[in-house]
N, C-alpha and C positions, 0 to 999 in steps of 0.2 A: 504494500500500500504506500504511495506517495503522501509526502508529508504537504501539512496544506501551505499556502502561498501564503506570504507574510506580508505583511504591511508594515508592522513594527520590528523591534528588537527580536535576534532569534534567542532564544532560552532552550535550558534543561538538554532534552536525547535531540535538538535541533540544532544544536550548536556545531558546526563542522568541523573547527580545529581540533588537531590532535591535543593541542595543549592550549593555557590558557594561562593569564595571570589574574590572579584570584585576588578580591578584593570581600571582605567580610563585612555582616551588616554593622559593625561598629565605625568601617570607611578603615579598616588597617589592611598592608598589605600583607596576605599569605604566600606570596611568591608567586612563580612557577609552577604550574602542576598538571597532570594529563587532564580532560577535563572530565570521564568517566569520576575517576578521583573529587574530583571539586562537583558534581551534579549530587555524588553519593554525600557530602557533606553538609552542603546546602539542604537534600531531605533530610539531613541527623537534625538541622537545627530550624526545620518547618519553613523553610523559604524558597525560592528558586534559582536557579544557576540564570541571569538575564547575562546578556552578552552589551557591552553600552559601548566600547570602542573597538568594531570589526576590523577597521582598518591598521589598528598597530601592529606588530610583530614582537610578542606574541599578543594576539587579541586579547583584552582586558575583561574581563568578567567578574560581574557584582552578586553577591546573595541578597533580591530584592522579592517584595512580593510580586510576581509578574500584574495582576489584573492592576495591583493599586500605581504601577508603574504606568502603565499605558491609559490609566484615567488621569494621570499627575501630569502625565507627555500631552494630553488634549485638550484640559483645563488649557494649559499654556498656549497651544496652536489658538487655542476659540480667544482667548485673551490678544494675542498681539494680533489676531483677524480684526478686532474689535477696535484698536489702536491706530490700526493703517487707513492712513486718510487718500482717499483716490484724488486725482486732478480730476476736475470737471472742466468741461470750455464751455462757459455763458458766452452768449452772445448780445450786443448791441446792434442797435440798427438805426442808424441814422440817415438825413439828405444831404446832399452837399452844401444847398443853400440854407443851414442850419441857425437856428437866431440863437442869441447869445446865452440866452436863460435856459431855450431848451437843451442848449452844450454843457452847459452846467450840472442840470439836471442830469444828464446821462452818465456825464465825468464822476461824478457823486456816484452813480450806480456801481461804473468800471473799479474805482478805489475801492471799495465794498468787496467786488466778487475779488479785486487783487489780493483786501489783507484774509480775505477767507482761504485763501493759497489756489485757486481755481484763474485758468488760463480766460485769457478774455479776447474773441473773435468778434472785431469791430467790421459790419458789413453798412457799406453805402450803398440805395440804392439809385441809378441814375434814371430818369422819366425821359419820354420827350427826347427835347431839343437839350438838355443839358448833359445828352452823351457827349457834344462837341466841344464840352467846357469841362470835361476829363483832368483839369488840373484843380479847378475847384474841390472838387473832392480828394486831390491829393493834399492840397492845400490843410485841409482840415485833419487827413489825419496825421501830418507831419505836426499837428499843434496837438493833437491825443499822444501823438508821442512823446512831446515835448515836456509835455505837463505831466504823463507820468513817466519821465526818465529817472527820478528819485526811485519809485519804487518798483518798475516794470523794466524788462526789456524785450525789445522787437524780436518776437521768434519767427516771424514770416510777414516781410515788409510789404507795404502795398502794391497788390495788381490786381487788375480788369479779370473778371470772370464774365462773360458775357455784359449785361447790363449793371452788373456791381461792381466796386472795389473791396476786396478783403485787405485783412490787414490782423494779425494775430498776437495781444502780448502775452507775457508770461510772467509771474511774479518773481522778484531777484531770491 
């Protein structure tokens, strides 16, 4: 019978090396020892043979209770899951011929989603006849940029996607 697929730490009659360095539940080192040896010791003293560092030479091996190990290993994964903040990219959407209150207004938004640590995708859109005037709208976001150079920097400068300008910051 094949032994089952592991996810965690291998333990006990799973362990492959011949030998192992054995570490006791008090955290002292018992040396070297074959690991038949150190599995049969570990059941003298009601705990399991858990294997915690595969990769050394010879592999390290602890007397832990396996279940309470792999519920202590999950706590921690769900815990720093919990911790990890994604980037998000809000977006703004302004015109080129923008008044000066409503650029405030939206500047206010951008510094917002900046200090929340989320990227900020500023799209112009152009109507009409104000595609021919293509620098107006660069015009304004070279002043987004300007205004947050303290706390942002350009991760994708301004260009034409058909009818709009993007332009993308990031916070420093």
């Amino acid at each position: 019978m094949a032994p089952p697929a592991f996810t965690g730490p291998r333990y006990n009659q799973f362990i492959q090396s011949p030998k192992v360095r054995v570490i006791d539940e008090n955290g002292e080192n018992l040396g070297v020892m074959f690991t038949r040896e150190a599995f049969e010791q570990a059941q003298g003293v009601g705990l399991d043979l858990v294997e915690i560092s595969p990769g050394a030479d010879p592999p390290v091996a602890k007397f832990l209770d396996i279940g309470r190990f792999k519920y202590e290993a999950q706590k921690k994964a769900n815990e720093q899951r919990k911790r990890q903040k994604t980037q998000e990219i809000k977006e703004i959407k302004m015109r080129p011929n923008i008044d000066d209150h409503d650029y405030q207004t939206k500047m206010k938004k951008v510094f917002e989603f900046l200090e929340e640590g989320d990227k900020v995708k500023l799209t112009l859109r152009f109507r009409g006849r104000e595609m021919a005037h293509n620098q107006l709208g660069m015009a304004v976001l070279q002043r987004v940029a300007e205004d947050t150079a303290e706390v942002a920097k350009v991760e994708q400068h301004p260009r034409m996607e058909g009818r709009q300008m993007l332009m993308v910051i990031a916070p420093k």
